[in-house]
N, CA and C atoms as a LAMMPS dump frame, in Angstrom:
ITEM: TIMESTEP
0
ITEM: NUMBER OF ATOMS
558
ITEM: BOX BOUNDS ff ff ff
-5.0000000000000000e+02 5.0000000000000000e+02
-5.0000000000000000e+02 5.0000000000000000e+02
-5.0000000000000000e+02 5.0000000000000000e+02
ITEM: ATOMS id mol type element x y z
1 1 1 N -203.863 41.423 -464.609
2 1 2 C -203.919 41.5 -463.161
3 1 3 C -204.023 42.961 -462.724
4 2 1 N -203.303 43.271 -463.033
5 2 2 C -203.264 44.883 -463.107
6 2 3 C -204.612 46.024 -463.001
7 3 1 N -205.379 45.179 -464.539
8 3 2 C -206.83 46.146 -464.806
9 3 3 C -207.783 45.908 -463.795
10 4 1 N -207.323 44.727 -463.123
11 4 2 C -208.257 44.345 -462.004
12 4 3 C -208.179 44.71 -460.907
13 5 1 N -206.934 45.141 -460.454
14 5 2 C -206.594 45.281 -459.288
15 5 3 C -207.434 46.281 -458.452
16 6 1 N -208.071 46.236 -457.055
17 6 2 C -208.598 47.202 -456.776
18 6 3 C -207.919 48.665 -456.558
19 7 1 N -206.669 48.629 -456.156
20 7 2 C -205.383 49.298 -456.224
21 7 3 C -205.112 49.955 -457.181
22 8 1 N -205.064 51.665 -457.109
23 8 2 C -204.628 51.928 -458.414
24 8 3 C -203.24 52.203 -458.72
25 9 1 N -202.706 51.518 -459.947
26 9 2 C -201.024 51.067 -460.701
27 9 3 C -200.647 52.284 -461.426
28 10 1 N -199.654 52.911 -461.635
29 10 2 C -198.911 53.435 -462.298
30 10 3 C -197.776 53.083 -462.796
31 11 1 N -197.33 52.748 -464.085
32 11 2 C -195.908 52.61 -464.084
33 11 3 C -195.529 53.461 -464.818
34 12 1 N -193.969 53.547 -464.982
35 12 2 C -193.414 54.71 -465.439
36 12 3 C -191.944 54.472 -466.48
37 13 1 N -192.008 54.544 -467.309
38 13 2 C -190.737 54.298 -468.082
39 13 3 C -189.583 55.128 -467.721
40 14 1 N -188.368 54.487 -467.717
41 14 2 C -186.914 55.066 -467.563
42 14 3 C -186.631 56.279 -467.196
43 15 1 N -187.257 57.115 -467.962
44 15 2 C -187.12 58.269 -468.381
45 15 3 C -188.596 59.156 -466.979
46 16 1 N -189.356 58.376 -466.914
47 16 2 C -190.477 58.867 -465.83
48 16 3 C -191.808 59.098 -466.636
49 17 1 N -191.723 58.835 -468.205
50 17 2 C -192.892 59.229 -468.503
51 17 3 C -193.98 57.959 -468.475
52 18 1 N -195.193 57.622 -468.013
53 18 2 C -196.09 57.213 -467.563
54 18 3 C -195.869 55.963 -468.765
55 19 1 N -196.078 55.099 -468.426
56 19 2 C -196.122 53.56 -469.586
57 19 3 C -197.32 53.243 -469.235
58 20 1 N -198.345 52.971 -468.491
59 20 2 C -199.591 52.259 -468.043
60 20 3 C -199.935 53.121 -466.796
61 21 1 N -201.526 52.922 -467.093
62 21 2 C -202.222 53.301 -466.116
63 21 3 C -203.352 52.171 -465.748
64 22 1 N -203.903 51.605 -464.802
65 22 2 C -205.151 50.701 -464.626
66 22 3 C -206.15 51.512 -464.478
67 23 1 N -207.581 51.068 -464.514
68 23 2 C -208.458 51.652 -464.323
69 23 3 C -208.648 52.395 -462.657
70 24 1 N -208.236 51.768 -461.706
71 24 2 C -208.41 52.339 -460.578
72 24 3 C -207.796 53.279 -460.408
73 25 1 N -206.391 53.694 -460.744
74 25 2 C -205.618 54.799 -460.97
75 25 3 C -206.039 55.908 -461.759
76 26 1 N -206.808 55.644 -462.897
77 26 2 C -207.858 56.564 -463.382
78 26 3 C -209.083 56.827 -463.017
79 27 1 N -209.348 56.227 -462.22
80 27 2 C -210.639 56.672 -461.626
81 27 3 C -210.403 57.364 -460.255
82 28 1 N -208.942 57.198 -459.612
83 28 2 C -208.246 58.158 -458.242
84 28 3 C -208.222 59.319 -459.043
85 29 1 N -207.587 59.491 -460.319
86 29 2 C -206.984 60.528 -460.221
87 29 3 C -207.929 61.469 -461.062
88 30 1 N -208.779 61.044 -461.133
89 30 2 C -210.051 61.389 -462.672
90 30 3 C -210.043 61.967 -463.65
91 31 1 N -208.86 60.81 -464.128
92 31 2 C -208.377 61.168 -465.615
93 31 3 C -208.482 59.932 -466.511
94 32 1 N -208.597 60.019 -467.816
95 32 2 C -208.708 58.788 -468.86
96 32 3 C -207.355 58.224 -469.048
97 33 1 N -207.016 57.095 -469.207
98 33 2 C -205.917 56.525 -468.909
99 33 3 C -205.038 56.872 -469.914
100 34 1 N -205.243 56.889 -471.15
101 34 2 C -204.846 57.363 -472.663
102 34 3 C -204.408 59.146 -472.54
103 35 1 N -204.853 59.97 -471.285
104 35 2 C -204.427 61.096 -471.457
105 35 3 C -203.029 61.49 -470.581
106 36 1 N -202.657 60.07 -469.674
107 36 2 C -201.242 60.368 -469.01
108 36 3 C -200.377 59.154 -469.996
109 37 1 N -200.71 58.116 -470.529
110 37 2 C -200.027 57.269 -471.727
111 37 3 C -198.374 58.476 -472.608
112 38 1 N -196.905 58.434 -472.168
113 38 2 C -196.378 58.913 -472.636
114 38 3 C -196.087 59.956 -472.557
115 39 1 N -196.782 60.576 -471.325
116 39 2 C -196.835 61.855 -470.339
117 39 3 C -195.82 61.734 -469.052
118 40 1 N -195.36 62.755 -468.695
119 40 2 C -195.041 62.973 -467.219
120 40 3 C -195.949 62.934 -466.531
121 41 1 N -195.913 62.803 -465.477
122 41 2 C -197.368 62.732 -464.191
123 41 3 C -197.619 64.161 -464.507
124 42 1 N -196.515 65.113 -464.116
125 42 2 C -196.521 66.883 -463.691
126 42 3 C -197.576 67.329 -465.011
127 43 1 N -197.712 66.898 -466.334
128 43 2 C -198.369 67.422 -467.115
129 43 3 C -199.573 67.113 -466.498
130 44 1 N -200.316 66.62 -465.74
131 44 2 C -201.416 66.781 -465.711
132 44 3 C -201.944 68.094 -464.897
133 45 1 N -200.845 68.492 -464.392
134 45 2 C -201.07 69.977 -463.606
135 45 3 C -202.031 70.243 -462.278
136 46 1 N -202.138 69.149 -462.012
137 46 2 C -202.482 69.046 -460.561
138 46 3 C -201.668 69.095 -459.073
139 47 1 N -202.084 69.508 -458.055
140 47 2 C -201.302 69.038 -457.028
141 47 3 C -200.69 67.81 -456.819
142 48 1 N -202.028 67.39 -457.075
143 48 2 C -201.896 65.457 -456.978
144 48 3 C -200.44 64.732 -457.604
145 49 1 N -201.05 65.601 -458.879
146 49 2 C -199.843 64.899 -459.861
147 49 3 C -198.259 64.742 -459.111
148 50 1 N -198.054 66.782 -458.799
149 50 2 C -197.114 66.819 -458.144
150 50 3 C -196.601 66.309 -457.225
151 51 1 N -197.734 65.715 -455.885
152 51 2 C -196.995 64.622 -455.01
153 51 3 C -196.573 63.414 -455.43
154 52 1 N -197.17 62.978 -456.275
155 52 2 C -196.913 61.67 -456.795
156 52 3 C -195.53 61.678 -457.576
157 53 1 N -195.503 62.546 -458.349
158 53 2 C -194.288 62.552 -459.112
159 53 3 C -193.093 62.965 -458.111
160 54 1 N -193.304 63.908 -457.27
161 54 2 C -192.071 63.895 -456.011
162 54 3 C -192.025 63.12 -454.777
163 55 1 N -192.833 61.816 -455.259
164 55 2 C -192.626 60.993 -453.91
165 55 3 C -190.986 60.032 -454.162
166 56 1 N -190.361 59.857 -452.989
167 56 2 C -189.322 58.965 -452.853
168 56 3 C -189.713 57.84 -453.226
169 57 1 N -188.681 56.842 -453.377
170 57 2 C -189.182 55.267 -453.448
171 57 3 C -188.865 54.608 -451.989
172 58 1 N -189.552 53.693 -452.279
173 58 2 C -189.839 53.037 -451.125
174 58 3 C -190.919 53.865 -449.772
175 59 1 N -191.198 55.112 -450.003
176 59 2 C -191.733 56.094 -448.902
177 59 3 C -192.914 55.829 -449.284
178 60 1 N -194.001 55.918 -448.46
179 60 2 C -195.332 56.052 -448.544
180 60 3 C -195.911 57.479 -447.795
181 61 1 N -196.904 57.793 -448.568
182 61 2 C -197.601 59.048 -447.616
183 61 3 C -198.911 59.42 -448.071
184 62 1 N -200.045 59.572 -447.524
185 62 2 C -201.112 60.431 -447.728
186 62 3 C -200.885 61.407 -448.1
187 63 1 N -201.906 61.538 -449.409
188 63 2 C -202.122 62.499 -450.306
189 63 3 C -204.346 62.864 -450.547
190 64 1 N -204.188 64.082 -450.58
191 64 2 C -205.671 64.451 -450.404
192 64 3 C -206.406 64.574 -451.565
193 65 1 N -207.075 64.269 -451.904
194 65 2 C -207.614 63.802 -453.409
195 65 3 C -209.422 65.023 -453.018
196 66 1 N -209.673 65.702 -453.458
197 66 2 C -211.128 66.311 -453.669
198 66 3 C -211.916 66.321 -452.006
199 67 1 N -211.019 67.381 -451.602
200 67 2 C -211.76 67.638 -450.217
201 67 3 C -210.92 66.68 -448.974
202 68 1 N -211.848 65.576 -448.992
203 68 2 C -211.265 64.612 -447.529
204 68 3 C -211.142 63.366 -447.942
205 69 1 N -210.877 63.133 -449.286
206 69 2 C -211.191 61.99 -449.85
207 69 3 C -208.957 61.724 -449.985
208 70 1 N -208.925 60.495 -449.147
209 70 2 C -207.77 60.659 -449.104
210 70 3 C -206.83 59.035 -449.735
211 71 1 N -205.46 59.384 -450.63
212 71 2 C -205.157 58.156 -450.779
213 71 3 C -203.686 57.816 -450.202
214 72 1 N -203.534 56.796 -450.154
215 72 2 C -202.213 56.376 -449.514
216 72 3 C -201.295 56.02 -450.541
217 73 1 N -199.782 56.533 -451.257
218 73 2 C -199.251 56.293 -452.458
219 73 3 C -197.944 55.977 -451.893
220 74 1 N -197.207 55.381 -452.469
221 74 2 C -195.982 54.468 -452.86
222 74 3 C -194.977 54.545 -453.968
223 75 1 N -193.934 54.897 -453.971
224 75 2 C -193.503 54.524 -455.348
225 75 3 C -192.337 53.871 -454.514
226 76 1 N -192.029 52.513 -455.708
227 76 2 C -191.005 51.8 -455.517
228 76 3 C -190.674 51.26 -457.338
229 77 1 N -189.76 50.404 -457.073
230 77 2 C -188.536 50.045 -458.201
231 77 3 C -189.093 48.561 -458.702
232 78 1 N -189.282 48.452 -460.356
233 78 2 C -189.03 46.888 -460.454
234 78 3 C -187.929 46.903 -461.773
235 79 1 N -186.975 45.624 -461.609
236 79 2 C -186.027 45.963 -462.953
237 79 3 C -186.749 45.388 -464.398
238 80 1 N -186.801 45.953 -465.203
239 80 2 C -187.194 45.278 -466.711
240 80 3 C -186.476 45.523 -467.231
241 81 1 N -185.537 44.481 -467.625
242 81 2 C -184.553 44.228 -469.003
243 81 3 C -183.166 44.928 -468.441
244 82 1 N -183.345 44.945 -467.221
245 82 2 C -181.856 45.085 -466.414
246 82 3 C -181.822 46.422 -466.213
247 83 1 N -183.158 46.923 -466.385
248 83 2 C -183.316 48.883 -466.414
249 83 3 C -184.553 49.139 -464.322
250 84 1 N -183.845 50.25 -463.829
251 84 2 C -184.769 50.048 -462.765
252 84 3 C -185.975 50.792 -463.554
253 85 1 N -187.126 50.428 -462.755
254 85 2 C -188.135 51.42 -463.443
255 85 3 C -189.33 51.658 -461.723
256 86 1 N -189.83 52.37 -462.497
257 86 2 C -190.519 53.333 -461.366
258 86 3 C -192.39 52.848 -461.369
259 87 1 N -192.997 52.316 -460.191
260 87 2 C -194.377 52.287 -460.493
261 87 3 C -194.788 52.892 -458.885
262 88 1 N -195.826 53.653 -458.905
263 88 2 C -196.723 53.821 -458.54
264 88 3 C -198.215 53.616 -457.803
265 89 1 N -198.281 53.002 -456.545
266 89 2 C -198.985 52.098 -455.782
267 89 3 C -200.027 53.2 -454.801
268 90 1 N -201.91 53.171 -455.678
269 90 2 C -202.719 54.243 -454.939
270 90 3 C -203.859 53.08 -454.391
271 91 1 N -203.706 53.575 -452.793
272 91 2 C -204.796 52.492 -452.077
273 91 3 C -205.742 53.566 -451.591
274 92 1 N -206.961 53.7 -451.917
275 92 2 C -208.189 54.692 -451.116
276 92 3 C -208.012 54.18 -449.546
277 93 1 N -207.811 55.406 -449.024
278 93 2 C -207.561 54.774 -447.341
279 93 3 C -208.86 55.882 -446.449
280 94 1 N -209.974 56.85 -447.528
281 94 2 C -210.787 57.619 -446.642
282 94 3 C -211.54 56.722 -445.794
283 95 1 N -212.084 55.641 -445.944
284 95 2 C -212.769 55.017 -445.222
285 95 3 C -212.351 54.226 -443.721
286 96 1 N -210.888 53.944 -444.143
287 96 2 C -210.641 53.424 -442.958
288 96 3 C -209.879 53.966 -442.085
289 97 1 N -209.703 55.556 -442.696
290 97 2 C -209.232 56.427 -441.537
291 97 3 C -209.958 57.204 -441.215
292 98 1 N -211.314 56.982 -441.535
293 98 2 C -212.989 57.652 -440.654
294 98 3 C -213.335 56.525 -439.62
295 99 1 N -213.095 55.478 -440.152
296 99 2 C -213.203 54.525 -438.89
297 99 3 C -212.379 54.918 -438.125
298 100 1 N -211.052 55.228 -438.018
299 100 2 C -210.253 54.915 -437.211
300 100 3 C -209.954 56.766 -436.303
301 101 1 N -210.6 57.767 -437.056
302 101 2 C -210.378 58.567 -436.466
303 101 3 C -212.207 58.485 -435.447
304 102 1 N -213.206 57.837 -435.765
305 102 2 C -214.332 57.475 -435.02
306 102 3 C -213.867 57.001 -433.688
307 103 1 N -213.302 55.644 -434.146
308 103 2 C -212.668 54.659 -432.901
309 103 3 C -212.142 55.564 -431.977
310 104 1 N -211.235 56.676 -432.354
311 104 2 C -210.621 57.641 -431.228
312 104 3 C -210.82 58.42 -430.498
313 105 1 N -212.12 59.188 -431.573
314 105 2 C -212.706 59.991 -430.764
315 105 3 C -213.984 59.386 -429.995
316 106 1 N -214.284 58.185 -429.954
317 106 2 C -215.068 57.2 -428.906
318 106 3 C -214.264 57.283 -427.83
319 107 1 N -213.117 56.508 -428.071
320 107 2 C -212.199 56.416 -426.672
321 107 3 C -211.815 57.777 -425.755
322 108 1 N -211.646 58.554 -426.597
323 108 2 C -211.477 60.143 -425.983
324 108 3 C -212.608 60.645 -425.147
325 109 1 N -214.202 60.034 -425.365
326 109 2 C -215.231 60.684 -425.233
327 109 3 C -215.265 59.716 -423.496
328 110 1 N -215.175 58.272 -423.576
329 110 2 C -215.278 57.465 -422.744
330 110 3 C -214.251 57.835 -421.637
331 111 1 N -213.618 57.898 -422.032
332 111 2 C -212.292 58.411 -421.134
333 111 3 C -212.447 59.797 -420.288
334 112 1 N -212.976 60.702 -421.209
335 112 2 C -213.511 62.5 -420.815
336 112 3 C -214.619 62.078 -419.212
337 113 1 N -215.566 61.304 -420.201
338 113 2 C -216.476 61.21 -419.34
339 113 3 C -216.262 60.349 -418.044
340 114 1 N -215.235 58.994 -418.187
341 114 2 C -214.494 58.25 -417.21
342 114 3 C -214.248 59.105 -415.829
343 115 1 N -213.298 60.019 -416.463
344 115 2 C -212.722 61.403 -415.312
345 115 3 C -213.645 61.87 -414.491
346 116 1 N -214.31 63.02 -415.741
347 116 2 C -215.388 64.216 -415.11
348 116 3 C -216.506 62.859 -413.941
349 117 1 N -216.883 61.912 -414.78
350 117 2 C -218.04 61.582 -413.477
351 117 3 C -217.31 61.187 -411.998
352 118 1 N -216.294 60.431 -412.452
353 118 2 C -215.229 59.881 -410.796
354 118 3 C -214.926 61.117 -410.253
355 119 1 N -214.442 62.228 -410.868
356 119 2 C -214.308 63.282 -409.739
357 119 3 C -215.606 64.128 -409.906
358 120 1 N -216.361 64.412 -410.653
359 120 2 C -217.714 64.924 -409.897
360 120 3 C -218.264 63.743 -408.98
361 121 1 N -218.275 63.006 -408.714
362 121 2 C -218.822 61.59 -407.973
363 121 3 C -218.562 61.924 -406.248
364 122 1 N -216.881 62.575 -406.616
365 122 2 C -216.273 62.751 -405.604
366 122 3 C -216.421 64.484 -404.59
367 123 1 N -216.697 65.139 -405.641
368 123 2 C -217.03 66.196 -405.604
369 123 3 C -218.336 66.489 -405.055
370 124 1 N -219.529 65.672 -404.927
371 124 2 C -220.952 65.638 -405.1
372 124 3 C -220.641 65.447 -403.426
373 125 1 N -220.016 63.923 -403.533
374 125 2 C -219.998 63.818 -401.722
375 125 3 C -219.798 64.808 -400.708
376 126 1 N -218.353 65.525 -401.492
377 126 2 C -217.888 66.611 -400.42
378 126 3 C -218.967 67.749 -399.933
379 127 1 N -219.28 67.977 -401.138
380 127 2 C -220.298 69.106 -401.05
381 127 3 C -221.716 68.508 -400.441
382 128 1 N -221.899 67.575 -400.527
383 128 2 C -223.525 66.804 -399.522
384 128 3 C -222.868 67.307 -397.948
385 129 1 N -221.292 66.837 -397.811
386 129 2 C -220.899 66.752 -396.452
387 129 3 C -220.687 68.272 -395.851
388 130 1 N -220.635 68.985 -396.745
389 130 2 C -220.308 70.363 -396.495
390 130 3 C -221.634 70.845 -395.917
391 131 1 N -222.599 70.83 -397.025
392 131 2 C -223.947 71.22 -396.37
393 131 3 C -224.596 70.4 -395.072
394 132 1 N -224.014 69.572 -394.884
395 132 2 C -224.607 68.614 -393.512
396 132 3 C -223.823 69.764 -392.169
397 133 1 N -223.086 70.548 -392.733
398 133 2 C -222.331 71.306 -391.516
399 133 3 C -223.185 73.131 -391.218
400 134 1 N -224.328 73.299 -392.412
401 134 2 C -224.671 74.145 -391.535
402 134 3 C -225.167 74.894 -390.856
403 135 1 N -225.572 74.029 -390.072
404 135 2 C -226.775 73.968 -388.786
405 135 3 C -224.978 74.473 -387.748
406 136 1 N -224.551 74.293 -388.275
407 136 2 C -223.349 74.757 -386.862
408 136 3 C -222.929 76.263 -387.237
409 137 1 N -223.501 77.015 -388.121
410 137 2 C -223.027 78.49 -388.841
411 137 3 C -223.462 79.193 -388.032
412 138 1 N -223.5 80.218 -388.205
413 138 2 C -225.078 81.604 -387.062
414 138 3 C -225.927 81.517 -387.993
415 139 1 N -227.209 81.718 -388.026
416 139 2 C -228.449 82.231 -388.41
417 139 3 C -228.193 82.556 -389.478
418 140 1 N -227.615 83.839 -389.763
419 140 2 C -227.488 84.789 -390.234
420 140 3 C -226.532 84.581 -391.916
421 141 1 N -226.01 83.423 -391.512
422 141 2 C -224.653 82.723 -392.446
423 141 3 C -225.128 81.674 -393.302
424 142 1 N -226.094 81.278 -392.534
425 142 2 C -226.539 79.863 -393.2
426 142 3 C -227.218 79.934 -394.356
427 143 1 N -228.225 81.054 -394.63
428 143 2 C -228.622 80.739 -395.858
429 143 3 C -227.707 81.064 -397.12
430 144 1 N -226.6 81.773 -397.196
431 144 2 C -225.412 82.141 -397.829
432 144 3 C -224.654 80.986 -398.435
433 145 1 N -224.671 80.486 -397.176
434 145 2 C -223.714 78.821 -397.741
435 145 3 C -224.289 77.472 -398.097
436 146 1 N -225.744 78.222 -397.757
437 146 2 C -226.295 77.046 -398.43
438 146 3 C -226.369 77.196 -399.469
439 147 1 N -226.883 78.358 -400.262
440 147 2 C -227.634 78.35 -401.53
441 147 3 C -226.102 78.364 -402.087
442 148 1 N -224.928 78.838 -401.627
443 148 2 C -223.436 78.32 -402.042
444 148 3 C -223.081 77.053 -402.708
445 149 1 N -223.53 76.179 -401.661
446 149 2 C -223.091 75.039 -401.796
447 149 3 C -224.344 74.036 -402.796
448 150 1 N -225.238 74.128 -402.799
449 150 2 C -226.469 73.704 -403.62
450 150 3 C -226.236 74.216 -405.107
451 151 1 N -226.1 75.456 -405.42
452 151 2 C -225.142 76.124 -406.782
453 151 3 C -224.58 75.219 -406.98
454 152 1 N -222.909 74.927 -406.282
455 152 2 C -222.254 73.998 -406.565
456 152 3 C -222.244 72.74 -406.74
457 153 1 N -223.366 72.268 -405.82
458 153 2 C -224.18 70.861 -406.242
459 153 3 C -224.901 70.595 -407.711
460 154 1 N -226.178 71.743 -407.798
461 154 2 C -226.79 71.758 -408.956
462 154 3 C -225.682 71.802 -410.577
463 155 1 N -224.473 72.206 -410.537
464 155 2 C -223.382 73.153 -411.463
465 155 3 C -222.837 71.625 -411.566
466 156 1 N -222.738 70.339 -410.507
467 156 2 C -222.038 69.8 -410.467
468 156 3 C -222.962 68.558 -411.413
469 157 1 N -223.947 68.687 -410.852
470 157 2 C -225.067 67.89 -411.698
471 157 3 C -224.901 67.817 -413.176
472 158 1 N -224.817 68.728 -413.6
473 158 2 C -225.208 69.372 -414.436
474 158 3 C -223.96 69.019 -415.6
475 159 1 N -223.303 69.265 -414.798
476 159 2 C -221.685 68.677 -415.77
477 159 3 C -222.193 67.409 -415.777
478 160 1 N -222.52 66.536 -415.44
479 160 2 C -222.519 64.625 -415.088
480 160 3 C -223.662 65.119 -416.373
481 161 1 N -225.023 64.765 -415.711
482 161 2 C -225.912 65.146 -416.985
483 161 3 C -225.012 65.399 -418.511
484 162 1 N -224.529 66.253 -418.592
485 162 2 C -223.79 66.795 -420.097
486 162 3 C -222.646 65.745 -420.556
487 163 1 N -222.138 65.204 -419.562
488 163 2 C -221.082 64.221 -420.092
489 163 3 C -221.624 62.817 -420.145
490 164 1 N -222.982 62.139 -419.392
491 164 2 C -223.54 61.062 -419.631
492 164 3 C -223.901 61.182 -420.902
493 165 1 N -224.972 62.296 -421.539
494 165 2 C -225.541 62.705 -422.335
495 165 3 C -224.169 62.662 -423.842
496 166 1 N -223.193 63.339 -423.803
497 166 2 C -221.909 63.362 -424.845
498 166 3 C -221.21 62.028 -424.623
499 167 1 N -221.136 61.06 -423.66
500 167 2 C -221.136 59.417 -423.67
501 167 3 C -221.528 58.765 -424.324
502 168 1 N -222.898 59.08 -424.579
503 168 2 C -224.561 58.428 -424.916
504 168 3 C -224.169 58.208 -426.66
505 169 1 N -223.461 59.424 -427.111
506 169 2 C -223.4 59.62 -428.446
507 169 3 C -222.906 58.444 -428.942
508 170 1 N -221.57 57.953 -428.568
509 170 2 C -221.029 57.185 -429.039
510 170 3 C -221.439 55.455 -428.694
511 171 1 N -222.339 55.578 -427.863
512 171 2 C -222.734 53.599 -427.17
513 171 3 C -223.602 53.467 -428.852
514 172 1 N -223.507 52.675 -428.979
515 172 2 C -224.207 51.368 -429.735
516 172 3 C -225.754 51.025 -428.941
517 173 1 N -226.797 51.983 -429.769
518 173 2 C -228.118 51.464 -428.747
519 173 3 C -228.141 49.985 -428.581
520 174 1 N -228.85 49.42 -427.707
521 174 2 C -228.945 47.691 -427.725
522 174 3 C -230.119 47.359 -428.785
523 175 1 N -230.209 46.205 -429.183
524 175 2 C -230.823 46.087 -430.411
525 175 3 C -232.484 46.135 -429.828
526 176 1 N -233.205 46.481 -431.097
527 176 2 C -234.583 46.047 -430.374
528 176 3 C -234.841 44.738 -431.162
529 177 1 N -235.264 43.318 -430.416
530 177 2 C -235.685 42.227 -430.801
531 177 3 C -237.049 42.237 -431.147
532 178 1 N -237.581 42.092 -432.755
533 178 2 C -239.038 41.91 -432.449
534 178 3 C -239.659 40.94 -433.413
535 179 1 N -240.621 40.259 -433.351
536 179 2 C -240.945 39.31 -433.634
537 179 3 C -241.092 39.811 -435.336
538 180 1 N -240.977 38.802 -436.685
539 180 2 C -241.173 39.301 -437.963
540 180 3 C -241.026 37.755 -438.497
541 181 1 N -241.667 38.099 -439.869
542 181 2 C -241.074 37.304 -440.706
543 181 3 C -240.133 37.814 -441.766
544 182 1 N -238.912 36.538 -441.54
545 182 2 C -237.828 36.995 -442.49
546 182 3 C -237.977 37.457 -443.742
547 183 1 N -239.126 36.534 -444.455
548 183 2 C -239.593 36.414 -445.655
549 183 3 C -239.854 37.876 -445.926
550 184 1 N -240.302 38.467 -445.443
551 184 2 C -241.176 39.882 -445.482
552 184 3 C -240.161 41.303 -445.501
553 185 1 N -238.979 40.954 -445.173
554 185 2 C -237.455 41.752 -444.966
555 185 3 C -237.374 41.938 -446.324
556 186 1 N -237.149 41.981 -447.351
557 186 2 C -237.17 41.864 -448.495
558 186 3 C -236.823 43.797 -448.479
């Protein structure tokens, strides 16, 4: 059950030195299983090793494996022959904490852009209403506050534009439907 498991197993005899390794555990840690067999973890002289071998039982925590490639480890207790013993539980979790740091920074982006357009929305009005006022200035004033307030219009645009546009990133285009044969998908 073990060699199969997608999960990679460690166990550890009494004493802490390594009794079994599965293949997935050797392929986390990218080592041959026969070279931690009767070893301490720490001999393998990695960081890795070192978290693993100083993790608590029962605690879980991310550990960083070759860049961003990240695993989630465990150690807890099973008794054999009335002795506690120590194993070792490695689940690859990079994938579903790229999803999940995606998912967030979607919601962050939707949300950014939620804001900025409702108060530029609000902002756009004031400033239309501002410039409707000035024909009541002197002569002399008016072209000042206009090209003022049009700045601030165009500036205001311009943010909306940039945050529809950084929105855009994250939508799901809609599909294009087009006529085919399945057969031919191949």
């Amino acid at each position: 059950v073990m060699a199969e498991s997608p999960g990679g197993v460690i166990t550890l005899e009494v004493d802490g030195r390594v009794a079994s390794v599965n293949p997935a555990a050797a392929n986390l840690l990218t080592v041959a299983p026969n070279d931690l067999i009767g070893r301490p973890l720490t001999d393998l002289g990695t960081t890795v090793a070192a978290e693993l071998d100083a993790l608590l039982v029962g605690r879980s925590q991310l550990v960083t494996l070759q860049g961003r490639r990240r695993i989630r480890c465990q150690k807890l207790v099973f008794m054999d022959r009335g002795f506690p013993r120590h194993f070792l539980l490695m689940d690859e979790m990079t994938d579903e904490l790229h999803r999940s740091e995606k998912r967030a920074y979607e919601k962050l982006i939707r949300m950014m852009s939620h804001e900025v357009n409702n108060t530029s929305g609000a902002v756009q009005s004031l400033l239309q209403s501002c410039l409707a006022y000035r024909d009541q200035l002197s002569a002399e004033d008016r072209p000042d506050y206009s090209r003022a307030i049009e700045v601030a219009i165009s500036r205001t645009a311009n943010l909306d534009a940039f945050m529809s546009g950084f929105a855009d990133v994250v939508r799901l285009p809609q599909p294009r439907l087009l006529p085919g044969d399945p057969w031919q998908m191949a």
